[in-house]
C-alpha positions in Angstrom: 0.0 0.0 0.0 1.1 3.3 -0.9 -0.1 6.9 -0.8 0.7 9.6 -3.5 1.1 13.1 -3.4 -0.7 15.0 -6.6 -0.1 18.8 -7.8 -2.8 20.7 -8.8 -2.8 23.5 -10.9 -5.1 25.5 -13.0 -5.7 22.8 -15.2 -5.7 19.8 -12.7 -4.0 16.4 -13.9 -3.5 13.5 -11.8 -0.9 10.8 -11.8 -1.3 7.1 -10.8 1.1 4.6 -10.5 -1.5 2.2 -8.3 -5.4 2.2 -7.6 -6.0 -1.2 -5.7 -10.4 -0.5 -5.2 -12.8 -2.5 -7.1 -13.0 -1.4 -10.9 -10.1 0.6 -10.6 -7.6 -1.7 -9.8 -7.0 -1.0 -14.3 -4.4 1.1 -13.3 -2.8 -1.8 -11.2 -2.9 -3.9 -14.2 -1.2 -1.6 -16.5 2.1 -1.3 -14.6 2.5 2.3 -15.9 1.6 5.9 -14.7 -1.7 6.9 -16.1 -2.4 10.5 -16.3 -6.4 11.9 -15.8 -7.2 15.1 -16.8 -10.5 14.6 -16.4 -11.2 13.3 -12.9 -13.7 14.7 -10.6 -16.9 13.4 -11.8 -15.9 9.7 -11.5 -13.4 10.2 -8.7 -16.2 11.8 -6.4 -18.6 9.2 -7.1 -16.6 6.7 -5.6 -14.4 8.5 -3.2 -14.3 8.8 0.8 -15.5 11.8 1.8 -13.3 12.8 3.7 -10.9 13.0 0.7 -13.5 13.5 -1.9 -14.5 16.9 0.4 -10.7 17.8 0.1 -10.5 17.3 -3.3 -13.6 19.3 -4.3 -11.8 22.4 -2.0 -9.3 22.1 -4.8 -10.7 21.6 -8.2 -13.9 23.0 -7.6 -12.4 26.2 -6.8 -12.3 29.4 -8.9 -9.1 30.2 -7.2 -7.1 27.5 -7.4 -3.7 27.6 -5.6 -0.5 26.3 -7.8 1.6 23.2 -6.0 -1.4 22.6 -3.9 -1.2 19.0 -2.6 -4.1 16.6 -2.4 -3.4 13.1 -1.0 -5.5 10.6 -2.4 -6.2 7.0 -0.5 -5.1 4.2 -2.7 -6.6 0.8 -1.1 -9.9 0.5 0.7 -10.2 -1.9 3.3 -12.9 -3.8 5.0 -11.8 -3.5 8.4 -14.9 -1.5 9.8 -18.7 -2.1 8.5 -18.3 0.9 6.2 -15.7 0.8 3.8 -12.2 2.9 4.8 -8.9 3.9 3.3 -6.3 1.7 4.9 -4.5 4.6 6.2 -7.6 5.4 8.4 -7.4 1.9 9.9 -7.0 1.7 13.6 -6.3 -2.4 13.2 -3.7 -4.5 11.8 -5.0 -5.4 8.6 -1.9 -7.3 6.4 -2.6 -6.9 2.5 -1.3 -9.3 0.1 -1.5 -7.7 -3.3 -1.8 -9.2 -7.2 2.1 -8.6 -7.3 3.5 -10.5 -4.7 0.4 -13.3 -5.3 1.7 -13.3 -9.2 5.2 -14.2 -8.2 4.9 -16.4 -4.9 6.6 -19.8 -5.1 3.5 -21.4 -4.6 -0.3 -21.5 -6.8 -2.5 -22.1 -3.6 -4.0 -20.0 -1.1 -2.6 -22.5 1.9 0.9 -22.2 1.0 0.7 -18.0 0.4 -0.9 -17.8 3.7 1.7 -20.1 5.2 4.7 -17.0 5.4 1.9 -13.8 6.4 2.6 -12.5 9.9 1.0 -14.4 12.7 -1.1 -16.7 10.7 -0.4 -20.2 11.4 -0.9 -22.8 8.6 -1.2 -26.4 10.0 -1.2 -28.5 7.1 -2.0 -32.0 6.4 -1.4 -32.3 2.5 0.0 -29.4 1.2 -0.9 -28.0 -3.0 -4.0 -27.1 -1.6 -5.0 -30.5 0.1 -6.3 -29.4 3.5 -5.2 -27.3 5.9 -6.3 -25.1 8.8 -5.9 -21.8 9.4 -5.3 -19.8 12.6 -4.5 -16.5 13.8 -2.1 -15.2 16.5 -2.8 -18.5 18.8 -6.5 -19.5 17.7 -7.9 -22.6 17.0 -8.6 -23.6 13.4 -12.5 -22.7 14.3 -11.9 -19.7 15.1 -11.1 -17.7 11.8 -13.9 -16.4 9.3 -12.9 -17.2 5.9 -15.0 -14.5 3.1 -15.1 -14.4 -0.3 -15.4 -11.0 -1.9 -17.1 -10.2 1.6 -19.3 -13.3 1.8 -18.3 -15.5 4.6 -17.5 -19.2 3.6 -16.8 -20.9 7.2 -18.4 -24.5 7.0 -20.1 -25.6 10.7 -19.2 -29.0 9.9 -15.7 -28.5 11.1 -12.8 -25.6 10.3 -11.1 -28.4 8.7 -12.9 -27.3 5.6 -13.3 -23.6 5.6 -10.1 -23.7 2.9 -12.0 -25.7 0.4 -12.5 -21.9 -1.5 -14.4 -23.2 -4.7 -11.5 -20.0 -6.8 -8.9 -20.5 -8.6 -5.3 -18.9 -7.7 -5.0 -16.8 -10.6 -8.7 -15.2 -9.9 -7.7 -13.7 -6.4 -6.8 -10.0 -7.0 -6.1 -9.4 -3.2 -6.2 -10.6 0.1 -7.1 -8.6 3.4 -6.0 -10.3 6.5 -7.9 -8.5 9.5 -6.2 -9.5 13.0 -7.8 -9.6 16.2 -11.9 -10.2 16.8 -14.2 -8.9 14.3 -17.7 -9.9 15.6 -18.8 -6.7 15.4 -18.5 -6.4 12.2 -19.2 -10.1 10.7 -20.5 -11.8 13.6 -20.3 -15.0 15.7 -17.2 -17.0 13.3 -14.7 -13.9 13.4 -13.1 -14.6 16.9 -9.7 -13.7 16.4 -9.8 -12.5 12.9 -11.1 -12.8 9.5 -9.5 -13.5 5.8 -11.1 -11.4 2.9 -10.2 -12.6 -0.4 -11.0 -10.4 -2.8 -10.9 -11.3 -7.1 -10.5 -9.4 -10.1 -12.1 -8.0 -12.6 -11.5 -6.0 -16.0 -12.7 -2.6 -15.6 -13.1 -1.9 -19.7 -12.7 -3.6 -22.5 -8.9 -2.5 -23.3 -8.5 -4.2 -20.1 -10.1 -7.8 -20.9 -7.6 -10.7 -20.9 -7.2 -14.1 -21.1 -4.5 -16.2 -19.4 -3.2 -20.1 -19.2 -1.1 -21.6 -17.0 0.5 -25.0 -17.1 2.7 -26.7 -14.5 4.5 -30.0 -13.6 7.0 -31.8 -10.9 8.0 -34.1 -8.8 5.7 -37.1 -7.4 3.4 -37.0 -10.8 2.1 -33.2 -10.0 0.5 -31.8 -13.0 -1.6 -28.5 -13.2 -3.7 -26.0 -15.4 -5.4 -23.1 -15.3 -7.6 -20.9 -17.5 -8.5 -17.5 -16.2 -10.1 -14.5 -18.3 -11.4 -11.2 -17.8 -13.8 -9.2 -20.3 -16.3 -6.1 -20.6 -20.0 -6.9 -22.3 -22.3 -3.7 -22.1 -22.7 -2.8 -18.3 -21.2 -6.3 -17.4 -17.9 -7.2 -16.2 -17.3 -11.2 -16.4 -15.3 -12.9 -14.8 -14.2 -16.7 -15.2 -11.3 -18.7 -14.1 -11.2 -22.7 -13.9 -8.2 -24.7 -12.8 -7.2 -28.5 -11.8 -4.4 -29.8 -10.2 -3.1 -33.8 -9.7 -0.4 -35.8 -8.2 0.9 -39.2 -6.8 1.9 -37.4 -3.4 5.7 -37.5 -1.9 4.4 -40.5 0.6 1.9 -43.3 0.4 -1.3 -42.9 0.0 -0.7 -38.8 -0.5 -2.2 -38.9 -3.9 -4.6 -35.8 -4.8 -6.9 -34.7 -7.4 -8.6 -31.0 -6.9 -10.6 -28.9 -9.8 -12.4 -25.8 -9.3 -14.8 -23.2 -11.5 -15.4 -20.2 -10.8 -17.8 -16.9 -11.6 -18.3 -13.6 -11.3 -20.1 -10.5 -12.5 -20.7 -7.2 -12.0 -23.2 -4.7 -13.9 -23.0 -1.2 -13.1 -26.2 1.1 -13.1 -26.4 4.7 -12.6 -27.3 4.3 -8.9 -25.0 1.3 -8.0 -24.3 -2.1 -8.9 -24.9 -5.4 -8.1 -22.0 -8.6 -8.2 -23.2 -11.9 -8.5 -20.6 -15.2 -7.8 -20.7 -18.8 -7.9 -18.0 -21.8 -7.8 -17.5 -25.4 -7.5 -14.7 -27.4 -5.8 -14.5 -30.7 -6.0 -11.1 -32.9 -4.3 -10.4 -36.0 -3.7 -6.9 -37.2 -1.5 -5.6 -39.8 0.1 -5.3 -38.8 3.8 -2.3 -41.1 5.0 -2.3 -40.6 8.8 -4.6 -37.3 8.6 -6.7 -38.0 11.3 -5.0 -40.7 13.5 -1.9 -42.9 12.6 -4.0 -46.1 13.9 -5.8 -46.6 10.4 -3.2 -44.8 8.0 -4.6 -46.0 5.0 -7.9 -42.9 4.9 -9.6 -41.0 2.0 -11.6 -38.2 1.7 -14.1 -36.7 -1.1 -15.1 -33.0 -0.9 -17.5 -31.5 -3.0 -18.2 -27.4 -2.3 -20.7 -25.6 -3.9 -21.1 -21.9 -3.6 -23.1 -18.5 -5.0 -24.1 -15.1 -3.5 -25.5 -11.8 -4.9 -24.8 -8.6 -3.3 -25.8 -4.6 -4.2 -24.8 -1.7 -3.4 -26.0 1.6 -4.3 -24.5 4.8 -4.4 -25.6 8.5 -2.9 -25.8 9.9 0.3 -27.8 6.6 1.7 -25.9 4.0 1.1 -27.8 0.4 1.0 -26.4 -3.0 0.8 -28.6 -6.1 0.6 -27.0 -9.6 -0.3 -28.2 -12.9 -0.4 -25.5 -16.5 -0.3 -25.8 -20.3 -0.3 -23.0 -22.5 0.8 -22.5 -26.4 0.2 -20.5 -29.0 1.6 -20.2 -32.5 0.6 -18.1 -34.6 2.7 -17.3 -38.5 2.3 -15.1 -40.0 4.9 -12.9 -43.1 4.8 -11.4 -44.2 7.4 -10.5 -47.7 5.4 -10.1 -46.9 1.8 -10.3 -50.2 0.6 -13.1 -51.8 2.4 -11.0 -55.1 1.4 -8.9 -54.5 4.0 -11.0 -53.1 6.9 -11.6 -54.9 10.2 -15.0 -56.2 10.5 -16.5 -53.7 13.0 -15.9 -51.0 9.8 -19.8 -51.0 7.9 -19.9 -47.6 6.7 -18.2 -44.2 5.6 -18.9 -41.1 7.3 -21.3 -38.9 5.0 -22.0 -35.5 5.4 -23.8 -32.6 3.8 -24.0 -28.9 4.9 -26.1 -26.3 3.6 -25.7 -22.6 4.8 -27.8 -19.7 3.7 -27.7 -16.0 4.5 -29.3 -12.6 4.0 -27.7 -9.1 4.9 -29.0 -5.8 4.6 -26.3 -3.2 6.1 -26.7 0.6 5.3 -24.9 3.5 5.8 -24.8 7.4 6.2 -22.2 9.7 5.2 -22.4 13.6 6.9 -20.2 16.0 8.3 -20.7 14.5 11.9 -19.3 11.0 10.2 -20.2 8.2 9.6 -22.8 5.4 10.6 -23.4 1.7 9.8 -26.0 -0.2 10.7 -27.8 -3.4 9.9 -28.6 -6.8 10.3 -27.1 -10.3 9.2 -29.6 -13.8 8.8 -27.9 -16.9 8.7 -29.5 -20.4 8.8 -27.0 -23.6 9.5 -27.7 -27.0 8.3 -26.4 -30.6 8.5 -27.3 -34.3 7.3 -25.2 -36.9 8.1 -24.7 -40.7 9.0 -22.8 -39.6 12.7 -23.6 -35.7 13.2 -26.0 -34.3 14.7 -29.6 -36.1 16.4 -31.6 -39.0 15.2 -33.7 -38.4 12.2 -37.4 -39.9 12.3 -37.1 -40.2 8.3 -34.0 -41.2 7.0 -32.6 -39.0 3.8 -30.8 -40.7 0.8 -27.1 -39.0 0.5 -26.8 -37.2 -3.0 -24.8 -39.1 -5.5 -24.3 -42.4 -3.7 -26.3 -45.6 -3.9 -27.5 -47.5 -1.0 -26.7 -44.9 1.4 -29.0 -42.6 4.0 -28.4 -39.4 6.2 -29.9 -40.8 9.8 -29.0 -37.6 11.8 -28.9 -34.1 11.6 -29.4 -30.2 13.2 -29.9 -26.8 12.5 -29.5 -24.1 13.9 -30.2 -20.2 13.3 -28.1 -17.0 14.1 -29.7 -13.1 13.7 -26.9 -10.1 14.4 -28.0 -6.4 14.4 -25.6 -4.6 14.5 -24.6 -0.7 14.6 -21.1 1.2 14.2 -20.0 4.6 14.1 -17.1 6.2 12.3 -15.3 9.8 12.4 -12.1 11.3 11.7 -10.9 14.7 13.3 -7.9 15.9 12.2 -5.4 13.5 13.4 -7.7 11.0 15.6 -9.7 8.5 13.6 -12.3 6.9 15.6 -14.7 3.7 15.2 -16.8 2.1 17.8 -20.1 -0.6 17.6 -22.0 -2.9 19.0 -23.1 -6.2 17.5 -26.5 -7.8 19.2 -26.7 -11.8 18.7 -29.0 -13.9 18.9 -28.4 -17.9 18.0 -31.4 -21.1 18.5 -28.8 -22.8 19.9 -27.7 -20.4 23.0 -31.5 -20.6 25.1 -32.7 -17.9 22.6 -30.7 -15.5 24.5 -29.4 -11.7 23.1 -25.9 -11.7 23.6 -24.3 -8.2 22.7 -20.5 -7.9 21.5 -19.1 -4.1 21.5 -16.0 -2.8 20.1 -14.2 0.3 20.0 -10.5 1.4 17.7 -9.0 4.7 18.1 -5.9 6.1 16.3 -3.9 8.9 16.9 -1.4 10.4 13.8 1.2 11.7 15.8 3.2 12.7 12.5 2.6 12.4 9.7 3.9 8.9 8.5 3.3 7.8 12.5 -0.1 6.6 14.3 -0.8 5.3 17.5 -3.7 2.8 17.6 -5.5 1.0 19.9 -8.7 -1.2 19.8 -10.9 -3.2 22.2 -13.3 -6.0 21.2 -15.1 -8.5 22.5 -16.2 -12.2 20.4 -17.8 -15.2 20.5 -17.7 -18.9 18.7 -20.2 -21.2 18.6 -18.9 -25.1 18.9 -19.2 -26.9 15.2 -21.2 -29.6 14.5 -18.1 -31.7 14.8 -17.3 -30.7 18.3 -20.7 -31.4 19.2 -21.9 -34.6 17.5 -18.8 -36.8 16.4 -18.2 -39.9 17.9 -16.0 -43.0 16.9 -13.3 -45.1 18.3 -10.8 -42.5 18.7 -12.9 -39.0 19.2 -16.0 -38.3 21.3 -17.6 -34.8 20.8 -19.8 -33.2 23.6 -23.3 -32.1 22.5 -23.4 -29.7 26.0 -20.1 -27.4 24.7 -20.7 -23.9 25.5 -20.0 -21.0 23.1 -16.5 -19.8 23.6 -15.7 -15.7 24.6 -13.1 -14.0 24.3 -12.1 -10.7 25.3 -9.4 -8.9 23.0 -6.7 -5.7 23.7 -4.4 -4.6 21.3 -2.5 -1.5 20.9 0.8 -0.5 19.0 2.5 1.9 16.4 2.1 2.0 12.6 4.9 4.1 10.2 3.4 4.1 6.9 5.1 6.5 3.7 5.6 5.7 0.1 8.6 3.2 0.9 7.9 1.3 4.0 4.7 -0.3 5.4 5.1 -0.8 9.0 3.8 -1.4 12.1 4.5 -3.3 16.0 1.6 -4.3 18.3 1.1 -5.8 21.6 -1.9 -7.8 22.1 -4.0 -9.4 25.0 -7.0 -12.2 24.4 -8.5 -13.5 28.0 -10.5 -16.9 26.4 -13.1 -18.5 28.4 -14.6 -22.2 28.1 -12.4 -22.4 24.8 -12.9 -25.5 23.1 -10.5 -28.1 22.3 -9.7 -31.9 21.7 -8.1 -33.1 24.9 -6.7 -36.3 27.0 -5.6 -37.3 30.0 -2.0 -38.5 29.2 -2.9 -42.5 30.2 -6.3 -42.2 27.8 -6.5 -42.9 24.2 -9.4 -40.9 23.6 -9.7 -37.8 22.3 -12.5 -35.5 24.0 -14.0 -32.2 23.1 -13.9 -30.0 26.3 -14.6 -26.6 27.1 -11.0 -25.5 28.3 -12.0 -23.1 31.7 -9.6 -20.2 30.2 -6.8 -19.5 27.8 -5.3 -16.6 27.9 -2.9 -15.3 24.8 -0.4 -12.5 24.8 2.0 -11.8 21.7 3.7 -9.4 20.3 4.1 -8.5 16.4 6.5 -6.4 14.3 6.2 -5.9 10.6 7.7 -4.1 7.7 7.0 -4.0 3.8 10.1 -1.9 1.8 9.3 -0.5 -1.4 13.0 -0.3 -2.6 12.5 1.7 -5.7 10.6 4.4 -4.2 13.7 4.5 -1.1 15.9 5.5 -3.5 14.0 7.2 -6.3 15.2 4.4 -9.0 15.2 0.6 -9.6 17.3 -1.4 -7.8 18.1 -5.1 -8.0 15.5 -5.9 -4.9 12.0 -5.0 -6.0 10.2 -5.4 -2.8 11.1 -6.9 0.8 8.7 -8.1 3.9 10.1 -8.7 6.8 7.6 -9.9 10.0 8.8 -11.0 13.7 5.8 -12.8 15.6 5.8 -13.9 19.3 3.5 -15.8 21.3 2.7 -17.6 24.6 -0.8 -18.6 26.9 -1.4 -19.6 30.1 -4.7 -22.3 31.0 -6.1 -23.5 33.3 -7.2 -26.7 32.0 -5.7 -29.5 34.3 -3.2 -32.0 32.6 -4.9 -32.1 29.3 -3.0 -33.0 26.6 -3.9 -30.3 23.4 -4.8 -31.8 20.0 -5.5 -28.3 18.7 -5.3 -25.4 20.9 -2.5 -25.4 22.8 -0.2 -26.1 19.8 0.6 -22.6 18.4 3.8 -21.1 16.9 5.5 -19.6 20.0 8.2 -17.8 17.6 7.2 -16.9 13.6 9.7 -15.4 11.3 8.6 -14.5 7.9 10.5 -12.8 4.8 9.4 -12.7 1.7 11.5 -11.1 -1.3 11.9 -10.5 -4.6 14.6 -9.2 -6.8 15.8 -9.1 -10.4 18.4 -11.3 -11.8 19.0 -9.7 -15.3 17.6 -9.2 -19.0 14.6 -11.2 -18.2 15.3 -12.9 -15.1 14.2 -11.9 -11.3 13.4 -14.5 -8.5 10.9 -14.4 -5.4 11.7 -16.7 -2.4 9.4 -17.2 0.8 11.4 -18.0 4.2 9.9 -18.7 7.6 10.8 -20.2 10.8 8.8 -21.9 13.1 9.2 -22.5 16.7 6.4 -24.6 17.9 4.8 -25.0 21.3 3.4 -28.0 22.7 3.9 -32.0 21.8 2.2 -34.7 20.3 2.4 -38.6 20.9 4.4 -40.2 19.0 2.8 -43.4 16.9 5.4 -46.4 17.4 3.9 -48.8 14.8 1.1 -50.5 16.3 0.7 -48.5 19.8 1.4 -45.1 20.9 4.8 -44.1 22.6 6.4 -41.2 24.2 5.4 -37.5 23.8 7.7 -35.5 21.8 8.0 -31.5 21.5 8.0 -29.6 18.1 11.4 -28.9 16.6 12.3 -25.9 15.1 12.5 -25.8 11.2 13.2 -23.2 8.5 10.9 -23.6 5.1 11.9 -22.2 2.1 10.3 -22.2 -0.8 11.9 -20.0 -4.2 11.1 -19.5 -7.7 13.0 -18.3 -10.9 11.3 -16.0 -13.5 12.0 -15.6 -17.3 9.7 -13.1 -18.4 9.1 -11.5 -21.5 5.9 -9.9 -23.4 2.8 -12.2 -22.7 5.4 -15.0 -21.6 6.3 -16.2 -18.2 8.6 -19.4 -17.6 9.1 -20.4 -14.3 10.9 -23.0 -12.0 10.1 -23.0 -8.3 10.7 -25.6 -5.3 9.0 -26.0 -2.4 10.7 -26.6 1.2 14.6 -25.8 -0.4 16.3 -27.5 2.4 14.6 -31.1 2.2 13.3 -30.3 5.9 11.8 -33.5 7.9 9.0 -31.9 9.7 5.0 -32.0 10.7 2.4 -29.6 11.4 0.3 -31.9 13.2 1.4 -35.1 14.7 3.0 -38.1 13.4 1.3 -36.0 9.8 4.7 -36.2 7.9 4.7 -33.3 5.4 6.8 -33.8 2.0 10.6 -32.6 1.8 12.0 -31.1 -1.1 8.9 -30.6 -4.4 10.4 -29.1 -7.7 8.2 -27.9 -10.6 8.4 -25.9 -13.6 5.6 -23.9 -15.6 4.9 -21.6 -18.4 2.4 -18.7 -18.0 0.7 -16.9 -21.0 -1.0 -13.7 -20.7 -3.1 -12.4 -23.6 -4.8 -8.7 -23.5 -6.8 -7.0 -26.0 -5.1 -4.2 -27.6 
C-alpha cells in the first residue's frame, strides 16, 4: 500500500502509478503511470469523503492555488462495517497484493498464507489439500474465511473452511484483518477474519485471457484458464483450474478442480455482483486423522453462490443474499477389502448454509454510521452428526446410502457502528446484538471500539478493544468413533481482546508493532488425560494469549528514487505464549501454536529477463504430540524448530512467463500436526501466458 502526493494546478492532472479499489484496480494492471485530466466526476462518485471533500476544496475552486497538494487514498479496506482507506485503519490489517500473489513460489491460497505474519498454517497435505488456518494463537475454528465479503466458514468443522471453490490466478487481493471482528461479521470472526478479494476487468482495453500450465516431482501436473472481459454494463469474470499428483508418501495422492464466476453490472445508482464456484477434491489422507488406520480418503465436493448490491448517494444500502455447500465423504478404510469387520460404513455429510444481509450506511459532516442486520441459517445431514432423524434421507450421489442424523441451527446479528475522523484521531466504535437457536434464545451483545492517533505524519498510534464469540461446530458437538467423542453440551467460547501498537506508513515502507491481550473463556479443544487414548471435546476453563508483532513492507524503488536489484522486501517477527487452566490435558489443537514466527518474503531481479521471489519462515512450535510407534502409541515428543523455504526463478518477456520453483529448499523432515509427515523437497516448472486485447 502506498499513498501519492498529486499537484494541482489551473488545469488539474493526476498521476497514478496504483489504484488497488474494485474497478479501478485497471491502473494496477497496467504497470505504468496513467495520467487523468478529467477526474472529478468519476473520482467523487466513488471516493471517501473525507478526501472526496478535500478534493472538491481544490478543483472545484475558482481560485485555485499552484503546488497545492491533495493526497489521495489508494486501497480501501474492509476492516470497519463501512468501507475505509487503509491509512484510516486503527487495526492491523496485512494486505497481500496481485504482485506478490503473481510471483509467490506457490499457486494455492494455503501455502501464500503459510509466510503472512502471525497466521499459522497447519497442514495435512500441502498444494491445496487441506489445511487449517489460525490466527495469532486460535484454534482452526476460530477464523472467518470471506469471499469477496461473503463469509465461507463451513459448521461441519474448520477443517474445511479452505476448500474456497476460486482458482489462484482469480484472487486480486487478500485482506488479513487481525484480532476479533464480531462486530462487524459476527459469531465466526473470533480472532480474525481472511477477505479474499478477485479481479475484474474494468473496460474492454483491459479484458484478458491467461493459461497456466505446470508439472514436478511425485506426478504433480496442473492448469489453469482464467479471463477477464467487458459486455455492455457487465464485467465477467471466469477462471477454472485442476491440479493432480501421486503425493511424496503413500497414499498422499490428490486430485482437486475448481470453476469459478463472477459478475458485476453497473447502473447509474449502483451495482450489483453476483458469484458462484464449484470445488471438487479428492486425497488420500495417509495418517490425517489418527496414525491407527493410515490408510484414509476423503471426497469433498463445495458448492457456492451469492449476490450482493450496493448503491450509491448519500444513503448508502447493501442487501446480499449467499448459499454454501459442503459435501463430505469420509474413509477411514479406503479399501473396504482391507477393513476390520466392526468398519460398515463411511462417514457422510452434507451442509447447507444460507444467509441474508441488509447493512446501510450514512455519510455527513458528523461521520459516519453503519448499521444493519445479518440472517444466517445452518444446516447438516449426516450418518454420525447431529440427532436421530425420524425419516432417513438418501445421501446425493451415492447408492444404497441414507443421512440418519442431523441439526440446524439459526443465528440473527444487528448490529450498529459509528465512524469519524478529526484531524489527526480517527475513531470507530459498535455494537453487535446476537442472537443464536442454539444459546437458550438469549441476546448476547458484543461491542468494540478502535481509536488512532497520527502523531506525524507517517506515525499513528492505535488501539482497539473487542469482545467475540464462537459457537462449537457440529463436529465438536456430535462426532463420535473409536478414537474421538464430541460433547453435544459445549458452550460457546468468549473472548475478550486488547491490542494497541504503532504504525509508520510513507511511500517506501509499510510498517507497524503491536502488543496484544485475548483472555478466552470455556475455549474449546480436543483433549486427554496423558494414560487415555481418547480424544475428548472439552470446554477449556480459560486461555489466555499474549503476543507481540512487528512488521515491515520496503518499497526499494521508491527508497531511493530508482530501480534497484530488490524489488520489494517483507520482513515480519511474531511472538506468542498462553497460560490455561485446564488440568493436565494433553492439546490436540489449541495449545499447539507457533511460539516464535519469522517470515521474509523477497523478490529481486536477476538480469535481462530474469528476477526471482523466495518465501522463508521459521517456526518454533509450542506443545507436543504422541508419537505413533507402529502399532501402539509411545512417548510424547515436542515440536522442533524448522526453517521452510520455498523459491522460484522468472523468465519473463511480453505475454510469456517461464518459471521454476521448489518447495521446502532444504529437504526439511518436519509435521504440522502429529506423526502428519509433510513432504521434503517438491520441484516444478511452468509456463504462463497472458493475452490482452489491444
Amino acid at each position: 500500500m502506498m499513498q501519492k502526493r498529486f499537484l494541482c494546478t489551473q488545469k488539474p492532472a493526476v498521476t497514478f502509478s496504483k489504484w488497488g479499489r474494485k474497478g479501478y484496480s485497471i491502473f494496477a494492471s497496467m504497470h505504468k503511470v496513467v495520467r487523468i485530466a478529467t477526474l472529478s466526476a468519476a473520482y467523487l462518485t466513488f471516493a471517501i469523503p473525507a478526501n472526496a471533500e478535500r478534493f472538491m476544496l481544490v478543483v472545484a475552486s475558482d481560485t485555485i492555488q499552484p503546488m497545492q497538494e491533495v493526497e489521495v487514498e489508494e486501497v480501501v479496506v474492509s476492516a470497519q462495517r463501512v468501507p475505509v482507506a487503509f491509512s484510516q485503519t486503527a487495526r492491523i490489517v496485512q494486505i497481500i497484493g496481485k504482485e506478490e500473489l503473481a510471483n509467490a513460489p506457490v499457486h494455492d491460497l494455503q501455502d501464500l498464507l503459510n509466510f503472512a505474519a502471525n497466521v499459522d498454517i497447519r497442514q495435512r497435505g500441502n498444494n491445496g489439500v487441506q489445511a487449517d488456518i489460525s490466527i495469532r494463537g486460535s484454534s482452526f475454528d476460530q477464523v472467518l474465511i470471506l469471499l469477496n465479503g461473503i463469509p465461507l466458514n463451513d459448521p461441519q468443522t474448520g477443517h474445511h473452511n479452505l476448500n474456497l471453490p476460486v482458482s489462484y490466478d482469480a484472487i486480486n487481493r487478500i485482506e488479513i484483518l487481525e484480532g476479533p471482528s464480531a462486530r462487524l461479521y459476527g459469531p465466526n470472526a473470533f480472532s480474525g477474519a481472511i477477505n479474499i478479494i478477485t479481479s475484474q476487468a474494468a473496460n474492454t482495453s483491459n479484458a484478458f485471457i491467461s493459461g497456466r500450465l505446470s508439472g514436478g516431482q511425485y506426478g504433480f501436473f496442473e492448469s489453469a484458464l482464467t479471463t477477464d472481459f467487458v459486455a455492455g454494463n457487465m464485467v465477467h469474470s471466469i477462471s477454472a483450474d485442476y491440479k493432480s499428483g501421486q503425493g511424496s508418501l503413500p497414499n498422499r495422492d490428490f486430485k482437486i478442480g475448481n470453476l469459478f464466476y463472477s459478475g458485476n453490472w453497473s447502473y447509474p445508482t449502483g451495482n450489483v455482483m453476483f458469484q458462484g464456484g464449484y470445488s471438487d477434491r479428492g486425497f488420500g489422507a495417509n495418517e490425517f486423522y489418527t496414525p491407527a488406520y493410515p490408510n484414509q480418503y476423503e471426497r469433498i465436493k463445495t458448492s457456492f453462490a451469492s449476490v450482493k448490491a450496493v448503491s450509491k448517494g448519500t444513503l448508502h444500502l447493501s442487501p446480499s443474499f449467499y448459499w454454501r455447500r459442503n459435501q463430505d465423504r469420509f474413509e477411514l478404510f479406503r479399501d473396504f477389502a482391507g477393513a476390520p469387520a466392526w468398519y460398515k460404513m463411511h462417514n457422510y455429510h452434507l451442509t447447507d448454509t444460507y444467509g441474508a444481509t441488509l447493512s446501510g450506511w450514512i455519510n455527513s459532516n458528523f461521520g459516519k454510521l453503519a448499521y444493519g442486520t445479518d440472517l444466517r441459517s445452518e444446516n447438516i445431514w449426516s450418518t454420525v452428526l447431529g440427532k436421530e432423524m425420524n425419516t432417513p434421507t438418501n445421501v446425493p450421489g451415492e447408492t444404497g446410502i441414507k443421512f440418519n442424523h442431523t441439526d440446524s441451527r439459526s443465528n440473527i446479528s444487528l448490529f450498529g457502528e459509528y465512524t469519524h475522523h478529526i484531524g489527526p484521531i480517527d475513531f470507530s466504535g459498535g455494537l453487535m446484538a446476537n442472537w443464536n437457536s442454539s444459546l437458550g434464545r438469549k441476546w448476547q451483545f458484543y461491542p468494540g471500539v478502535d481509536i488512532g492517533w497520527k502523531i506525524v505524519t507517517p506515525l499513528k498510534l492505535f488501539a482497539s478493544l473487542n469482545k467475540a464469540l464462537r459457537l462449537p461446530t457440529f463436529t465438536d458437538l456430535y462426532y463420535k468413533s473409536a478414537t474421538n467423542i464430541g460433547d453435544p453440551a459445549l458452550l460457546p467460547e468468549k473472548a475478550l481482546s486488547l491490542e494497541s501498537g504503532l504504525k509508520y506508513n510513507n511511500a517506501w515502507i509499510t510498517s507497524h508493532v503491536a502488543l496484544f491481550k485475548r483472555w478466552g473463556s470455556d475455549m474449546i479443544d480436543w483433549v486427554r488425560q496423558p494414560e487415555q487414548t481418547i480424544w475428548y471435546a472439552k470446554n477449556i476453563t480459560s486461555l489466555t494469549t499474549s503476543g507481540i508483532e512487528c512488521s515491515a513492507k520496503l518499497n526499494p524503488s521508491e527508497l531511493f528514487e530508482r530501480k534497484i536489484l530488490i524489488t520489494s522486501l517483507d520482513i515480519s517477527y511474531g511472538y506468542l505464549t498462553q497460560t490455561k487452566e485446564s488440568g493436565d490435558y494433553i492439546s490436540k489443537y489449541l495449545l499447539d501454536y507457533l511460539k516464535h514466527k519469522v517470515d521474509i518474503r523477497l523478490t529481486h531481479t536477476i538480469f535481462n529477463h530474469f528476477s526471482a521471489s523466495w518465501l522463508c519462515s521459521y517456526q518454533d512450535r509450542n506443545g507436543t504430540f504422541t508419537q505413533w510407534e507402529g502399532t501402539k502409541y509411545g512417548k510424547e515428543i515436542g515440536y522442533e524448530p524448522l526453517w521452510l523455504i520455498d523459491g522460484r526463478i522468472n523468465w519473463v518477456k511480453n505475454q510469456f512467463n517461464f518459471y521454476i520453483e521448489a518447495n521446502n529448499l532444504l529437504n526439511t523432515t518436519y509435521v504440522d500436526y502429529g506423526n502428519v509427515e509433510q513432504p521434503g523437497i517438491w520441484a516444478k516448472v511452468g509456463m504462463i501466458v497472458k493475452l490482452a486485447k489491444q
